[in-house]
C-alpha positions as CSV (number, residue, x, y, z in Angstrom):
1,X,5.4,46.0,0.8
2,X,6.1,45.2,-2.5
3,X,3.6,46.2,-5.6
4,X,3.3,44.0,-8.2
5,X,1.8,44.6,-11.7
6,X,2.0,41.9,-14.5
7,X,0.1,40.3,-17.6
8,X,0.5,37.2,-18.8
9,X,-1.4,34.7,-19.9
10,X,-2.5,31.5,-18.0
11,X,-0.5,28.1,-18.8
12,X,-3.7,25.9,-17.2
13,X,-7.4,26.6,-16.0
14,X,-7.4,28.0,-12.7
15,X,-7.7,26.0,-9.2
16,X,-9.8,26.7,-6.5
17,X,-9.6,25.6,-3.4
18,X,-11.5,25.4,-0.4
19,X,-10.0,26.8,3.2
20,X,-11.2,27.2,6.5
21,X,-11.1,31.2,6.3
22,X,-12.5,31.1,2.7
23,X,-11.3,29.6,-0.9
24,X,-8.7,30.4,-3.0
25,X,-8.0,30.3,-6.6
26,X,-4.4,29.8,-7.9
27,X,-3.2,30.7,-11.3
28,X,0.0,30.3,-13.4
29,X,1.0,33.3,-15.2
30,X,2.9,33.2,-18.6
31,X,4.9,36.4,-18.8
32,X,6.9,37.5,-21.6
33,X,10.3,39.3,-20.7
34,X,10.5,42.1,-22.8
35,X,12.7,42.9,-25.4
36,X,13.7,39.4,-24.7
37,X,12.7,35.7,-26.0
38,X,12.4,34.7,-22.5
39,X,9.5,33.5,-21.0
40,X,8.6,33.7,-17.1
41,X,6.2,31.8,-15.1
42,X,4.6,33.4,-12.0
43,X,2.0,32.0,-9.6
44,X,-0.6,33.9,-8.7
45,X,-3.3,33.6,-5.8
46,X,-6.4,35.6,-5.2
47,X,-8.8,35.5,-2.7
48,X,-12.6,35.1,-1.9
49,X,-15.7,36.4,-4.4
50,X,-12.8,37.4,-6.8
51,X,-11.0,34.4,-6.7
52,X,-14.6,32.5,-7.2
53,X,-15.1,34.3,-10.1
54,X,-11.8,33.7,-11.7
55,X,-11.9,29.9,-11.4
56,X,-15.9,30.4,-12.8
57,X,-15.0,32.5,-15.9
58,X,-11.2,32.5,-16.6
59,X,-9.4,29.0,-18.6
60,X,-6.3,28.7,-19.8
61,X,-4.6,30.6,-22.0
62,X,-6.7,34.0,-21.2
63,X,-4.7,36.8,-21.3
64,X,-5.0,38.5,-17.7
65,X,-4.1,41.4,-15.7
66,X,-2.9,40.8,-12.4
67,X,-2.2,44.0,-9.5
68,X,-1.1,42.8,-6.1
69,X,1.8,41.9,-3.6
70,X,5.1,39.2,-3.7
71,X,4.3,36.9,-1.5
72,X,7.4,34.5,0.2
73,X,6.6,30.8,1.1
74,X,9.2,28.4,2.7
75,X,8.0,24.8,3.5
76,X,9.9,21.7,3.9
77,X,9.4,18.6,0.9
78,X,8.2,15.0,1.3
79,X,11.9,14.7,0.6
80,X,13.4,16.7,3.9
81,X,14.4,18.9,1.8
82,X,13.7,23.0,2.3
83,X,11.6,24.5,-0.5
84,X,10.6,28.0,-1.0
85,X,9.1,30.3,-3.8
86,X,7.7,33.4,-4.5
87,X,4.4,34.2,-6.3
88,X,1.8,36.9,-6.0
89,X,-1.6,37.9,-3.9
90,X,-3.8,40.3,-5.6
91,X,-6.5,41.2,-7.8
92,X,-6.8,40.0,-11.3
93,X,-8.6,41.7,-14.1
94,X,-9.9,39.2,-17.1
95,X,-8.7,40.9,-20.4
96,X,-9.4,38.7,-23.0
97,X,-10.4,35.1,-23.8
98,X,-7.9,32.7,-25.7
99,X,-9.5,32.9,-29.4
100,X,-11.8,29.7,-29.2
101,X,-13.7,31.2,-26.0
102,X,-14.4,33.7,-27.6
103,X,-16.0,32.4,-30.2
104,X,-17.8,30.0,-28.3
105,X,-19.2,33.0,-26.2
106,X,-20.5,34.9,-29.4
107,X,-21.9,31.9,-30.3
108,X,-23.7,31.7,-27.2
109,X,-24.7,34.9,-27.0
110,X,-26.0,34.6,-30.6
């Protein structure tokens, strides 16, 4: 198995969707390549209670910890064509709201 640890911040609020076995909630990770002005984009999918929360609390551009596994897809296109990607299943921890959540919350809160 491969580990994955990355942080990033999302490009768009979350997704959730609803499955048979349970929902889902699908991210898009900005992550900067270090000592580089690169940026990578990973997709990121996390299950259950965890993913419910995510797509309750989390919008985009929250900066967010993510700990899980690569995950391999293959699937063919409307087009015929063979498609396949890799993205992560795991855990994500919510670090820190973009700047205008924030102060929405402490608003909130006040």
């Amino acid at each position: 198995m491969h580990s994955v640890q990355l942080t990033g911040r999302l490009t768009r609020d979350p997704e959730l969707v609803q499955l048979e076995t349970g929902s889902v909630c699908r991210i898009r990770l900005a992550i900067e390549n270090m000592g580089r002005n690169e940026t990578g984009y990973v997709d990121v999918s996390t299950f259950g209670k965890a993913g419910e929360a995510a797509a309750r609390v989390l919008s985009k551009g929250w900066l967010v910890a993510v700990d899980g596994r690569l995950d391999y897809r293959q699937w063919v296109a409307d087009d015929g064509a063979n498609r396949s990607a890799i993205g992560v299943v795991g855990n994500v921890e919510f670090l820190a709201a973009p700047r205008a959540a924030a102060a929405t919350v402490e608003q909130a809160a006040a």
